[in-house]
gemmi code that builds the backbone of each chain (N, CA, C; Angstrom):
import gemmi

chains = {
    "A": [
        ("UNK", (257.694, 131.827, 37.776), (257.532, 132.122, 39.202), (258.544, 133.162, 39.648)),
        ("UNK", (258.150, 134.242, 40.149), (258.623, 135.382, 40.374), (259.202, 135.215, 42.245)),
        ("UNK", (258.578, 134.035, 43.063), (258.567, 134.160, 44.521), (259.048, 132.360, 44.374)),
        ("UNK", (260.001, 131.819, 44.910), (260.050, 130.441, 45.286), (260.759, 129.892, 46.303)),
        ("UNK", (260.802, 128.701, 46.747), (261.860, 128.011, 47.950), (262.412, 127.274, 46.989)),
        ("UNK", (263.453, 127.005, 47.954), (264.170, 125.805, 47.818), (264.982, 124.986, 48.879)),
        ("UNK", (265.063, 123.832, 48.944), (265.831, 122.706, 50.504), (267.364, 123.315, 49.631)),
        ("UNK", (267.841, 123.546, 48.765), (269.321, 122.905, 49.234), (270.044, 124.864, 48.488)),
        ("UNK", (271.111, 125.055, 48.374), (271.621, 126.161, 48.567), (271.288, 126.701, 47.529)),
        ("UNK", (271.051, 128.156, 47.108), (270.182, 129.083, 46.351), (271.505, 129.047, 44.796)),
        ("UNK", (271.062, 128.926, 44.152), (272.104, 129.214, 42.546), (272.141, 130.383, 42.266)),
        ("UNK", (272.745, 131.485, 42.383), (272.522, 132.510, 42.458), (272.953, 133.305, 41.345)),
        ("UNK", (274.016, 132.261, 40.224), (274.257, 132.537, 38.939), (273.071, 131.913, 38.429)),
        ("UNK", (272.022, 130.809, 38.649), (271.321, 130.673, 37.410), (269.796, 132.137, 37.706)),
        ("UNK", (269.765, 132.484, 38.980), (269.256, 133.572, 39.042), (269.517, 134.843, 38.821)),
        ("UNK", (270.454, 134.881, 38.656), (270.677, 135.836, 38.037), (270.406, 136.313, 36.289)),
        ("UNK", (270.925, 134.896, 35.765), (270.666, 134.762, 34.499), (269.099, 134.942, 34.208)),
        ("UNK", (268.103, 134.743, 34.872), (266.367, 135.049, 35.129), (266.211, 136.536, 34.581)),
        ("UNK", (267.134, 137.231, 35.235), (266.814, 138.544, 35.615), (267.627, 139.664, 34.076)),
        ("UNK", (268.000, 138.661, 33.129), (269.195, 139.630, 31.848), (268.104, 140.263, 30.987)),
        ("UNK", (268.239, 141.027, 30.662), (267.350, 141.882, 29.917), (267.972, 142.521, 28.865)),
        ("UNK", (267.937, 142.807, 27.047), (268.368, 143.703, 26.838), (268.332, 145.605, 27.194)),
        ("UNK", (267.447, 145.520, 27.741), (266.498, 146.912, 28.060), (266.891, 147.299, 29.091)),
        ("UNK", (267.970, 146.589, 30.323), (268.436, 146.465, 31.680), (269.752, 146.970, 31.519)),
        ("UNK", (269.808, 147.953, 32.431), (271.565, 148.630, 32.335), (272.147, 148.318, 33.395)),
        ("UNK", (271.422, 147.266, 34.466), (271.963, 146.869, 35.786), (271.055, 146.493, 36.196)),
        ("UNK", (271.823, 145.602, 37.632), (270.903, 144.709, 38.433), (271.417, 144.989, 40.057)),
        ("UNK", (270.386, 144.628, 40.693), (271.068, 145.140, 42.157), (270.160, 143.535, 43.225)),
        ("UNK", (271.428, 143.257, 43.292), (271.034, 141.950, 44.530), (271.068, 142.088, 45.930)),
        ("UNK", (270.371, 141.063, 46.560), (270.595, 141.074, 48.075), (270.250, 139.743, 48.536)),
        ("UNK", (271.649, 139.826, 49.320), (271.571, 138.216, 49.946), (271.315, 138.247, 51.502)),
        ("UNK", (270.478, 137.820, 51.987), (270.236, 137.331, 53.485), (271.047, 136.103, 53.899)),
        ("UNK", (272.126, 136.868, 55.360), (273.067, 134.829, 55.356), (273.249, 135.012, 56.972)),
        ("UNK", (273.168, 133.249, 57.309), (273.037, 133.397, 58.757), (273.566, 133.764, 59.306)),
        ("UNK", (273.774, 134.655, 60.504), (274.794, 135.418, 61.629), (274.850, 134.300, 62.311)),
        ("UNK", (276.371, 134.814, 63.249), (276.564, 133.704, 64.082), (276.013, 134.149, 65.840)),
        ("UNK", (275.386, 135.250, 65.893), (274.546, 135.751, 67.143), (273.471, 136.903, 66.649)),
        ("UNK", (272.564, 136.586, 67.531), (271.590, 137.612, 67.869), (271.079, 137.710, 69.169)),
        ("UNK", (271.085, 138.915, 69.517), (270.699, 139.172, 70.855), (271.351, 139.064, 71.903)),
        ("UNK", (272.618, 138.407, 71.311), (273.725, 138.434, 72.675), (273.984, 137.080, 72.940)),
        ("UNK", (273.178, 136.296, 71.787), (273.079, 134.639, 71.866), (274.286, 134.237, 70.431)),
        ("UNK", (274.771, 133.229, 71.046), (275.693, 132.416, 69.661), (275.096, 131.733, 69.004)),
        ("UNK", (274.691, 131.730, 67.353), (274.221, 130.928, 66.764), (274.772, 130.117, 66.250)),
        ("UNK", (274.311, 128.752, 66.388), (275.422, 127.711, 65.952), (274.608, 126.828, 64.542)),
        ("UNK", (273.248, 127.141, 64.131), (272.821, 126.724, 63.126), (270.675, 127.313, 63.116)),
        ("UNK", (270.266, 127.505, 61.774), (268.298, 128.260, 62.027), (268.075, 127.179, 60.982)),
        ("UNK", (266.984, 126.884, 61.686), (266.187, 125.687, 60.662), (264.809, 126.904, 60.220)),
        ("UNK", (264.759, 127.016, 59.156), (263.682, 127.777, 58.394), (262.301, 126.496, 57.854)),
        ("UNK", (261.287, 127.370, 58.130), (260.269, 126.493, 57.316), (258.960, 127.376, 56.938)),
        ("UNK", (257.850, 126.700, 56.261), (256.971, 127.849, 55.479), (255.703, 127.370, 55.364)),
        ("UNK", (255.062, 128.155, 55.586), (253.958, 127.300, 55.196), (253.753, 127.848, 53.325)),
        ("UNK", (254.000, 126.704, 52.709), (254.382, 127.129, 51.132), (253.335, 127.578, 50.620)),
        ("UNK", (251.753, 127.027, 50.887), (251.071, 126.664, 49.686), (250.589, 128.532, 49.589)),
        ("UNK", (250.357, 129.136, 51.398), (250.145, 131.029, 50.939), (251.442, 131.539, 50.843)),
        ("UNK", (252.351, 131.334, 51.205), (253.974, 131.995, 51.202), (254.092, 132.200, 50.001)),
        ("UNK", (254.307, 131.391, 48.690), (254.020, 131.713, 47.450), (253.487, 132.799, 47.011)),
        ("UNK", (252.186, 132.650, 47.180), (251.055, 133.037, 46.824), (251.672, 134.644, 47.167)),
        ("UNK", (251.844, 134.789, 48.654), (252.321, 135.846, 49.478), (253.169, 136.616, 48.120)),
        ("UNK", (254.780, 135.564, 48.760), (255.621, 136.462, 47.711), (255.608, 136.695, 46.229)),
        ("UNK", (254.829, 136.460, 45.319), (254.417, 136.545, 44.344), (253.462, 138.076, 44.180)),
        ("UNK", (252.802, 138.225, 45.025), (252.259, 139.593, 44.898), (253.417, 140.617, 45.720)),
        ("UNK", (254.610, 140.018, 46.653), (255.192, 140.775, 46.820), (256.054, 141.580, 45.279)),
        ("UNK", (256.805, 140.735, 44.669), (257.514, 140.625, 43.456), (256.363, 141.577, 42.211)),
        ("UNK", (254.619, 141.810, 42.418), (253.936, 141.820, 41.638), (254.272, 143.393, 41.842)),
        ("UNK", (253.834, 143.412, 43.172), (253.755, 145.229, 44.137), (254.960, 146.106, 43.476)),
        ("UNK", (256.111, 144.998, 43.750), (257.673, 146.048, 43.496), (257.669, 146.078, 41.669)),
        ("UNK", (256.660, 145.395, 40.890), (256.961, 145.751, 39.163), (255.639, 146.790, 38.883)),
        ("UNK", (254.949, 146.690, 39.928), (253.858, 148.172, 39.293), (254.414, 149.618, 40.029)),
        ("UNK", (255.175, 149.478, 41.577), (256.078, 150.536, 42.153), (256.802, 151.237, 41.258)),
        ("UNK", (257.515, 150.143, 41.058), (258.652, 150.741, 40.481), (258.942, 150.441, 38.952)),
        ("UNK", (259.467, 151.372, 38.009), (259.725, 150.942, 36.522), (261.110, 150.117, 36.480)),
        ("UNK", (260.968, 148.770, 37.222), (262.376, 148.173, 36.685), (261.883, 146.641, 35.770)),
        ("UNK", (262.718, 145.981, 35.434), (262.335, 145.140, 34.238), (262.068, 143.750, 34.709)),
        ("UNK", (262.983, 143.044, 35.589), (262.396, 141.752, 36.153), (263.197, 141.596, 37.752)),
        ("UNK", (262.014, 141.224, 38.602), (262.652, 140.968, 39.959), (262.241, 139.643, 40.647)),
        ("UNK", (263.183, 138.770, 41.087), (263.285, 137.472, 41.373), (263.573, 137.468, 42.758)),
        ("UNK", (263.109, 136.743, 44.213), (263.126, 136.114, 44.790), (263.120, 134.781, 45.622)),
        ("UNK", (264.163, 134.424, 45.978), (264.332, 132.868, 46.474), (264.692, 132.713, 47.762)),
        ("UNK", (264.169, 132.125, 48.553), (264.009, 131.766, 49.758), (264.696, 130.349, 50.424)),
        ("UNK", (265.532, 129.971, 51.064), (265.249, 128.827, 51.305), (265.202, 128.258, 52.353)),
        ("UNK", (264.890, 127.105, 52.841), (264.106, 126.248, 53.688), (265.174, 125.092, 54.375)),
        ("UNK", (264.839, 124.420, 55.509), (265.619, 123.914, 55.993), (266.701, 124.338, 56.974)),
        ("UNK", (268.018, 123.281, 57.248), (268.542, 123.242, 58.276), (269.655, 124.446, 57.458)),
        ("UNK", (270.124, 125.363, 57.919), (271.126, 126.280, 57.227), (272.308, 126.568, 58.307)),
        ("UNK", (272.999, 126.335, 58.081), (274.457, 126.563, 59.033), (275.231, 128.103, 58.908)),
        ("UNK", (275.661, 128.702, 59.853), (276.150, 130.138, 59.438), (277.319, 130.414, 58.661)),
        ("UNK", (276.916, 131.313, 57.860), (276.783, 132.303, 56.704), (276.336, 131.363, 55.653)),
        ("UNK", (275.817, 130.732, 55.498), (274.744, 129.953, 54.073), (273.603, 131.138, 53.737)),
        ("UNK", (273.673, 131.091, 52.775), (272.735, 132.510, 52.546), (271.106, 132.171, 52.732)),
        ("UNK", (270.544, 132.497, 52.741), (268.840, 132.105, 53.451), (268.057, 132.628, 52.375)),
        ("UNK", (268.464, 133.551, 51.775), (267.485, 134.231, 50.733), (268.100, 134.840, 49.923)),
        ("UNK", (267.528, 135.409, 48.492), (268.225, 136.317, 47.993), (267.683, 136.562, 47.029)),
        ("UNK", (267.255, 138.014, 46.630), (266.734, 138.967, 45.888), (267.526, 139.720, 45.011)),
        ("UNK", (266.602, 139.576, 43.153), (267.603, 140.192, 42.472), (266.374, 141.602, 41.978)),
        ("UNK", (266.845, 142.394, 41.528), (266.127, 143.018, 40.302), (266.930, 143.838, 39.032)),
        ("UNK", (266.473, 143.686, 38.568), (267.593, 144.810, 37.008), (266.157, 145.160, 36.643)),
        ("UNK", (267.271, 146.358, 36.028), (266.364, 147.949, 35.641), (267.332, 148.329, 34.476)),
        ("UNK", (266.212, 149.343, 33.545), (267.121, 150.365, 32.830), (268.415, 151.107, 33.903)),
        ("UNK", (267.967, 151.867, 35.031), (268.447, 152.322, 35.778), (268.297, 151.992, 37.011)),
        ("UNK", (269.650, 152.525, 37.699), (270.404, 152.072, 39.180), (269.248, 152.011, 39.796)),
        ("UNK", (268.669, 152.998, 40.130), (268.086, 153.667, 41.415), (267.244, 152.718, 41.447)),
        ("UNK", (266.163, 152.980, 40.828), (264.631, 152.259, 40.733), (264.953, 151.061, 41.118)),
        ("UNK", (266.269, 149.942, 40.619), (266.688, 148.776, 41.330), (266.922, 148.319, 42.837)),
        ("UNK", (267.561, 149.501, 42.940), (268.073, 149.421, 44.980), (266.723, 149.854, 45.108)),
        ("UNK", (265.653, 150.560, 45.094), (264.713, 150.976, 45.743), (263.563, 149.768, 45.588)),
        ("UNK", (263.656, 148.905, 44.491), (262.449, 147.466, 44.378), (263.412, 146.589, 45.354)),
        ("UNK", (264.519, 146.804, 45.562), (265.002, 145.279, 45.746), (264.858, 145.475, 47.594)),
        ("UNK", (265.350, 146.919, 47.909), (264.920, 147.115, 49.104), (263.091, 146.600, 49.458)),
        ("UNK", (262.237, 147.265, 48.750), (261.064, 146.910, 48.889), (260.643, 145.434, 49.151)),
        ("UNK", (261.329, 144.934, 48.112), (261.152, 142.889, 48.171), (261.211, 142.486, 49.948)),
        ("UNK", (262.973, 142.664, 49.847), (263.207, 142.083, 51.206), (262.722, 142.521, 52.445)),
        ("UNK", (262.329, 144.218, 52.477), (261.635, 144.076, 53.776), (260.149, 143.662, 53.860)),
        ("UNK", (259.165, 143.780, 52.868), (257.856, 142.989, 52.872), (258.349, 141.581, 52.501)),
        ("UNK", (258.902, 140.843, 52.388), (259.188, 139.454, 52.489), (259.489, 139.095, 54.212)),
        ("UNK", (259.964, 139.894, 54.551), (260.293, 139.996, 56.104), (258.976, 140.102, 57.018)),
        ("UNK", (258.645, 141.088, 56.649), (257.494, 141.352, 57.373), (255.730, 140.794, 56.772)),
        ("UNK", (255.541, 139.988, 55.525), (254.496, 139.183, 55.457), (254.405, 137.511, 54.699)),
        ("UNK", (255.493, 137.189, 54.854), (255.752, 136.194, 54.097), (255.663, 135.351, 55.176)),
        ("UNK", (255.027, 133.938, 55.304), (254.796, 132.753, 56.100), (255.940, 132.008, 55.986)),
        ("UNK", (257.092, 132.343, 56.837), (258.448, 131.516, 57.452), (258.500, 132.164, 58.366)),
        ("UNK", (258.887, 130.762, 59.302), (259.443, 131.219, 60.478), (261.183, 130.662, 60.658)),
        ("UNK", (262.059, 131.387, 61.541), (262.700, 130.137, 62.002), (263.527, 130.501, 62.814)),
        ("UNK", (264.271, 128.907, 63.222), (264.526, 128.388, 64.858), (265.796, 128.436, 64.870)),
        ("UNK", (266.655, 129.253, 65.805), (267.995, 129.436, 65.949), (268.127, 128.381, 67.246)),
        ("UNK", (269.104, 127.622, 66.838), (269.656, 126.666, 67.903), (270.884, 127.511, 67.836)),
        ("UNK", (271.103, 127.578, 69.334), (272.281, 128.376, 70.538), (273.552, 127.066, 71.159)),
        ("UNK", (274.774, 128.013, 70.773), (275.689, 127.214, 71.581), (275.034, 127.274, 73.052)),
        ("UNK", (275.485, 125.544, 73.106), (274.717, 125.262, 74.959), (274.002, 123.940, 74.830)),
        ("UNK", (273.139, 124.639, 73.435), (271.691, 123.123, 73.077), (270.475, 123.971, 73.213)),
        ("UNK", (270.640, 125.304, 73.559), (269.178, 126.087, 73.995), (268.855, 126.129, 72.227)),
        ("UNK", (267.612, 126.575, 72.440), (266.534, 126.871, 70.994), (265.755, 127.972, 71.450)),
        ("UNK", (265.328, 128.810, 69.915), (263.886, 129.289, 70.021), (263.720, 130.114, 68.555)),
        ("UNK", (262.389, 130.020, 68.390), (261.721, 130.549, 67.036), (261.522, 132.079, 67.534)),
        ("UNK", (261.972, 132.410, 66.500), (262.693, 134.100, 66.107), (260.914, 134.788, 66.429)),
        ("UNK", (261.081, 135.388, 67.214), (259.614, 136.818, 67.153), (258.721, 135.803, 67.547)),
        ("UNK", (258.742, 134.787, 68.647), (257.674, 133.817, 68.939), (257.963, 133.712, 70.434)),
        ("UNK", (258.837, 133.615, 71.008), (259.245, 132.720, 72.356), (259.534, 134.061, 73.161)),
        ("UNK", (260.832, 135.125, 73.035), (261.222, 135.572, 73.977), (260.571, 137.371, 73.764)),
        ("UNK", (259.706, 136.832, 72.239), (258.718, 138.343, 72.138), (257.463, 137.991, 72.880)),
        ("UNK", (257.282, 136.736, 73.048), (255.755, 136.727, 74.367), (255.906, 137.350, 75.214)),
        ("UNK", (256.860, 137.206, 76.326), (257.465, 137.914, 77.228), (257.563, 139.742, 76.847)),
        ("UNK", (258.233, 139.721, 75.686), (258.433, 141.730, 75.899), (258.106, 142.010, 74.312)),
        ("UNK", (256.919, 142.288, 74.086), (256.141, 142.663, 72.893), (257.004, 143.939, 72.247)),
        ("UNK", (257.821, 144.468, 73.092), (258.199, 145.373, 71.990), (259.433, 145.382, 71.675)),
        ("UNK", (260.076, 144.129, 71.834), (261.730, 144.182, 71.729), (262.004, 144.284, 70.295)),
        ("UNK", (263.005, 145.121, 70.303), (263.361, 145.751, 68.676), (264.060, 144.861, 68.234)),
        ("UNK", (263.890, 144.043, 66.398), (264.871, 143.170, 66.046), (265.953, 143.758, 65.248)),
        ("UNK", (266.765, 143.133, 65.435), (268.089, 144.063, 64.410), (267.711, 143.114, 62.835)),
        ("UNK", (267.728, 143.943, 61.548), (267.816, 143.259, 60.627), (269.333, 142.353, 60.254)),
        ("UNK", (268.782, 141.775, 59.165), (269.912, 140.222, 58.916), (271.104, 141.487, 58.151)),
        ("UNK", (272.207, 140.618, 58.375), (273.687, 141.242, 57.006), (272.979, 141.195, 56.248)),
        ("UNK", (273.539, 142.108, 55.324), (273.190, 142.237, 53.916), (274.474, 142.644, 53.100)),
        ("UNK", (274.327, 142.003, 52.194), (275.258, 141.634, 51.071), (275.141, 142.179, 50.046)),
        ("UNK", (275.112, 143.905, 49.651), (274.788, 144.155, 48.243), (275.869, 144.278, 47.448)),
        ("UNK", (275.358, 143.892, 46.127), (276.239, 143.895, 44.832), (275.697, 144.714, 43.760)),
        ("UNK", (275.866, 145.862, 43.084), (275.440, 146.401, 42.004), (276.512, 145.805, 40.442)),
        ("UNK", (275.914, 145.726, 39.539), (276.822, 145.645, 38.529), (276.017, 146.764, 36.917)),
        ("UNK", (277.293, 147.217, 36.582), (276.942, 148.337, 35.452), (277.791, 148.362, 34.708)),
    ],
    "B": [
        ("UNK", (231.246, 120.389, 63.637), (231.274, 120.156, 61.773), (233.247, 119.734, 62.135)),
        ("UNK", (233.592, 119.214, 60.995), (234.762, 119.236, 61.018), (236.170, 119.932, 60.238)),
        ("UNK", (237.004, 120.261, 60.952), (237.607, 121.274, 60.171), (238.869, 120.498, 60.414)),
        ("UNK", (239.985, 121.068, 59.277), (241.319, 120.637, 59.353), (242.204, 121.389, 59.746)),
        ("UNK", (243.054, 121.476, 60.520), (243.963, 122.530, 61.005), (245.425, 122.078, 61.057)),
        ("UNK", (246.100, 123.104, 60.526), (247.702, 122.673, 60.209), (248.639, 123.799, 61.350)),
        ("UNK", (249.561, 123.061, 61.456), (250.306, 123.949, 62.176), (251.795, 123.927, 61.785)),
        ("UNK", (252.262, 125.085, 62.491), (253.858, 125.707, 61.599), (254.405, 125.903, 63.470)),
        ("UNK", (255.556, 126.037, 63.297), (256.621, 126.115, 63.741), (256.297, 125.729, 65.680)),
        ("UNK", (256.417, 127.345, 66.413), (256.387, 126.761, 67.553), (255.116, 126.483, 67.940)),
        ("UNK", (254.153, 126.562, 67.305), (252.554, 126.262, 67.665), (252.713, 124.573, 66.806)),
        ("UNK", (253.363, 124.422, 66.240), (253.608, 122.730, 65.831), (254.193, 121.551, 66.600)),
        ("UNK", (254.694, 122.794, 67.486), (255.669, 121.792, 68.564), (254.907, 121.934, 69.912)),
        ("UNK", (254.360, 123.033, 70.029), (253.353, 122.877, 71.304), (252.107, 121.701, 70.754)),
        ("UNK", (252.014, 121.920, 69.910), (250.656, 120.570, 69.588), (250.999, 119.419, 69.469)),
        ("UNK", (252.012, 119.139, 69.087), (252.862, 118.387, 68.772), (252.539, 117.239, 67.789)),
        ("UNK", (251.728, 117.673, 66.496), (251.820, 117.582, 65.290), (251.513, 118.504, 64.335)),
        ("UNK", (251.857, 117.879, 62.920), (251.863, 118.940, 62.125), (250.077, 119.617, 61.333)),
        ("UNK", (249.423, 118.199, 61.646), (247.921, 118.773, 61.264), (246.970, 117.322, 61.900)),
        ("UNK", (246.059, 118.188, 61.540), (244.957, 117.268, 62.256), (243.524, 117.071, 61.814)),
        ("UNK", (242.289, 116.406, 61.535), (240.768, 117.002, 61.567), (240.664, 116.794, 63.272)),
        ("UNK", (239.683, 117.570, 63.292), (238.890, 118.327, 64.223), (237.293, 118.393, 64.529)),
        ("UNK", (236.520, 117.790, 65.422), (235.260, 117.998, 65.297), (235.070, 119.570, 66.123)),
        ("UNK", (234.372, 120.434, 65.771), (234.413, 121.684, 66.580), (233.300, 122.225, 65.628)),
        ("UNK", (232.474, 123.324, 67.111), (231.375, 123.906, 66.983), (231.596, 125.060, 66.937)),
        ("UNK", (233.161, 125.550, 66.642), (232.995, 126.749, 66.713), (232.616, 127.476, 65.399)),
        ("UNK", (232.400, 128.836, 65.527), (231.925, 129.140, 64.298), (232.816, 130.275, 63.536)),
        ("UNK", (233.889, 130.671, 64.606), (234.557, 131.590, 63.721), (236.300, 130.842, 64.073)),
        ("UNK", (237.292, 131.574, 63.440), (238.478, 131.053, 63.725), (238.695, 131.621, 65.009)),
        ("UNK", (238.545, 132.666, 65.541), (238.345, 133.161, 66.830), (238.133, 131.955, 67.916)),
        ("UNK", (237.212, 131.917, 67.646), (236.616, 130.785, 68.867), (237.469, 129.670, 68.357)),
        ("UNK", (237.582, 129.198, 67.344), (239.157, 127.832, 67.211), (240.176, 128.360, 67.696)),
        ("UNK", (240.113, 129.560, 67.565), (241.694, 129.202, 68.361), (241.444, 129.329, 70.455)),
        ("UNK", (240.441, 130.129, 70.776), (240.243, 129.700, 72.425), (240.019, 128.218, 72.303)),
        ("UNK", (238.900, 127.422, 71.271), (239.319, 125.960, 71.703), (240.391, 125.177, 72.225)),
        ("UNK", (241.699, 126.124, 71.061), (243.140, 124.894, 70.944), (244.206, 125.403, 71.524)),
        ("UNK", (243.337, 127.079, 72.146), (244.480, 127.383, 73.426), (244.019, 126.210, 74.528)),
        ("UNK", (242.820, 126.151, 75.018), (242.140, 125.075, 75.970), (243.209, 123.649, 75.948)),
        ("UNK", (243.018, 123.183, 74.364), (243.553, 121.784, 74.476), (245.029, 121.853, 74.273)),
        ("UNK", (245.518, 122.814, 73.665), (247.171, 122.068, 73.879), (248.162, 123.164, 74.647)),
        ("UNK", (247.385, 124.672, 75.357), (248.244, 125.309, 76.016), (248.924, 126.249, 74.880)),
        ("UNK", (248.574, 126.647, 73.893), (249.679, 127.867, 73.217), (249.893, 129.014, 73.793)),
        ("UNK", (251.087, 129.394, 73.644), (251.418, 130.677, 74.736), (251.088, 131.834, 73.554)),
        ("UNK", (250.827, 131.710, 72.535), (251.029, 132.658, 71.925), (249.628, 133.841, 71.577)),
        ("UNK", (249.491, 134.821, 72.244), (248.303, 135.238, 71.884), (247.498, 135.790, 70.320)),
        ("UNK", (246.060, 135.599, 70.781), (245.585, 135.930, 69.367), (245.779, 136.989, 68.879)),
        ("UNK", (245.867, 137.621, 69.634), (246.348, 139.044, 68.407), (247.999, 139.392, 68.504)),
        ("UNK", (248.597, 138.426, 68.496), (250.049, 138.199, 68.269), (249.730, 137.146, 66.410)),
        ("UNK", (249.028, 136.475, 66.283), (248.355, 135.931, 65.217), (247.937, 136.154, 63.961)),
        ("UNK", (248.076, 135.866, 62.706), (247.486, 135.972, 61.975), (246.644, 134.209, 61.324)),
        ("UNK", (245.191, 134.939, 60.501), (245.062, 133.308, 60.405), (244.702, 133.295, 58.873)),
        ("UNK", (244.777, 132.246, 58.643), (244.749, 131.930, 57.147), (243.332, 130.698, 57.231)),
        ("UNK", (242.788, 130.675, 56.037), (241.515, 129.559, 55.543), (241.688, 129.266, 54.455)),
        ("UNK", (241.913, 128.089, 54.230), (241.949, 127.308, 52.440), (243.036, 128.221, 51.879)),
        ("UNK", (244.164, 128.051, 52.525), (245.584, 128.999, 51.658), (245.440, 130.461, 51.535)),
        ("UNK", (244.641, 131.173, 51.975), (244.541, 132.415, 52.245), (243.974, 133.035, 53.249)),
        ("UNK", (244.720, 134.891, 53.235), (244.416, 135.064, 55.008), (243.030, 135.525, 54.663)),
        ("UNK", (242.352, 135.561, 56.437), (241.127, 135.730, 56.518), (240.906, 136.873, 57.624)),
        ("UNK", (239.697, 137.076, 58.175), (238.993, 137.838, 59.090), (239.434, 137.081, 60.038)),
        ("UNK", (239.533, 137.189, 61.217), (238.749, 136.404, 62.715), (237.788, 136.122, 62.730)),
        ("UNK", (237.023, 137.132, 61.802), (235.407, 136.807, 62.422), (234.566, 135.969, 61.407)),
        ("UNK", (235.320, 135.520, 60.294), (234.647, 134.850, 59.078), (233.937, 133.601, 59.986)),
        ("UNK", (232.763, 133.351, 59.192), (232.438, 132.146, 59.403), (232.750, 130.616, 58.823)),
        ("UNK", (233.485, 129.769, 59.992), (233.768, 128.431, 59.425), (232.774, 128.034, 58.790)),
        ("UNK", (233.359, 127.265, 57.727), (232.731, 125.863, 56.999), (233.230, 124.253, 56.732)),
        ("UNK", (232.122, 123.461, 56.987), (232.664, 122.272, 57.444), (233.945, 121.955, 56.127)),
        ("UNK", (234.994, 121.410, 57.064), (235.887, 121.383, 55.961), (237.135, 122.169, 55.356)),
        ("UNK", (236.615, 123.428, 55.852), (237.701, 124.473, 55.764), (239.063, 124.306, 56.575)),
        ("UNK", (239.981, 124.714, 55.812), (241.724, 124.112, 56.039), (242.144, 125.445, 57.117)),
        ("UNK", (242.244, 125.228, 58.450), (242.525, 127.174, 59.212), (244.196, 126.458, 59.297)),
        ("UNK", (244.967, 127.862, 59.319), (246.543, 127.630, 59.996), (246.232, 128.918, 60.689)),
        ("UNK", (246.882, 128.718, 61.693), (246.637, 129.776, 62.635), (248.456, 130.464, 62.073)),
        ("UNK", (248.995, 132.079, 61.946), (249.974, 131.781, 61.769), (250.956, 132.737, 62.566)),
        ("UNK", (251.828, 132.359, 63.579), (252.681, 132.913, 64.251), (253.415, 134.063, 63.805)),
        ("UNK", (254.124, 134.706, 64.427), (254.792, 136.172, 64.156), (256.022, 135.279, 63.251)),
        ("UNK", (255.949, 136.115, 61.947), (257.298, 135.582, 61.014), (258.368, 136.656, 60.826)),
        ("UNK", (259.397, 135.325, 59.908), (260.578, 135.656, 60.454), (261.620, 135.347, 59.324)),
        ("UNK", (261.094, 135.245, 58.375), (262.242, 135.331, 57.066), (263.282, 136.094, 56.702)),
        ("UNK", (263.942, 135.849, 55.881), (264.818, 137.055, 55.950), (266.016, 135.978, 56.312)),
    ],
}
model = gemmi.Model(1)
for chain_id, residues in chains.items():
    chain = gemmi.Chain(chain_id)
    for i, (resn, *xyz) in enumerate(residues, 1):
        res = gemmi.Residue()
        res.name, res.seqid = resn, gemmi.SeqId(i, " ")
        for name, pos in zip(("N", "CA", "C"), xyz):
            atom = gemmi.Atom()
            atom.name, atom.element = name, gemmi.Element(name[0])
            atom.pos, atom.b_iso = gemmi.Position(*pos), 0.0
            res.add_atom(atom)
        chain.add_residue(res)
    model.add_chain(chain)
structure = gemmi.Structure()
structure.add_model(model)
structure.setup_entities()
């Protein structure tokens, strides 16, 4: 499985180990981890959830798209689910390649179509006790409010 | 005919469960979802929407079959 969840915190050494290749001269990761505001709001904890049985399905042809794109050797995505407290990482995408480039350019590819078609949503609870599900509640109201993307955490190794 | 319908996040909490069967005449997911704006009030419009049938996405305009699994599915947010 090239696309998966998981409830409890992502292993990110045994994923990595997924991704060793002799044929691979590097790998380029990216971790998604919770902020502690968006929008001018304090986040004090995002409960993520999925509908699994197409999300899979989903990210699996995402992971399929970025190995016929691009010539790199194996690319892994993990997602996870549940109550996540800030900076717990939420996701995280590897790929290794013969070469650099082709890596940052699949691994970029992963995470923003994982962003933009993958079935999760989730719910930032606000210092106060306020709530609301991300691109659902306060985008009814103003359809075109721009989202800022998550930190990102890259690591190359060579 | 009857259909099963699951729901995710804030359309789970406006219904306020996670799935259900359904007797309904409608014939496309279109018309299910004006039904279940009717019965439980979702603020969220249909073409804010995407919908899925039996684990994969579909048309609006496909035609139901008795039995078929719809999730209607809200603007996502992974990452």
């Amino acid at each position: 499985m090239r696309f998966r969840f998981t409830q409890s915190a992502i292993d990110t050494a045994q994923a990595r180990r997924e991704l060793l290749d002799a044929g691979a001269g590097g790998y380029v990761s990216f971790e998604g981890w919770v902020r502690d505001h968006n929008e001018g709001l304090e986040v004090t904890r995002l409960e993520y959830e999925a509908f699994q049985e197409l999300a899979v399905k989903e990210g699996e042809r995402i992971v399929a798209d970025a190995l016929r794109r691009f010539p790199v050797q194996h690319a892994l995505c993990i997602h996870r689910l549940g109550t996540l407290a800030v900076s717990d990482m939420a996701v995280w995408v590897g790929v290794s390649s013969a070469h650099r480039g082709e890596a940052f350019d699949a691994c970029r590819f992963i995470i923003d179509e994982v962003k933009h078609r993958v079935p999760i949503w989730k719910k930032e609870h606000y210092r106060g006790g306020d709530s609301g599900w991300v691109n659902c509640e306060r985008c009814a109201a103003a359809p075109n409010h721009v989202h800022h993307d998550e930190p990102a955490s890259l690591t190359t190794h060579e | 005919m009857q259909l099963k319908i699951q729901y995710y996040a804030l359309m789970r909490e406006q219904a306020g469960r996670s799935e259900e069967w359904l007797e309904s005449s409608a014939v496309t997911p279109a018309d299910l979802y004006g039904e279940l704006i009717d019965r439980y009030g979702f603020t969220l419009a249909r073409e804010q929407l995407k919908v899925a049938i039996n684990s994969e996405f579909s048309d609006w305009s496909r035609r139901l079959c008795a039995g078929d699994a719809v999730v209607f599915i809200p603007p996502v947010a992974g990452g």
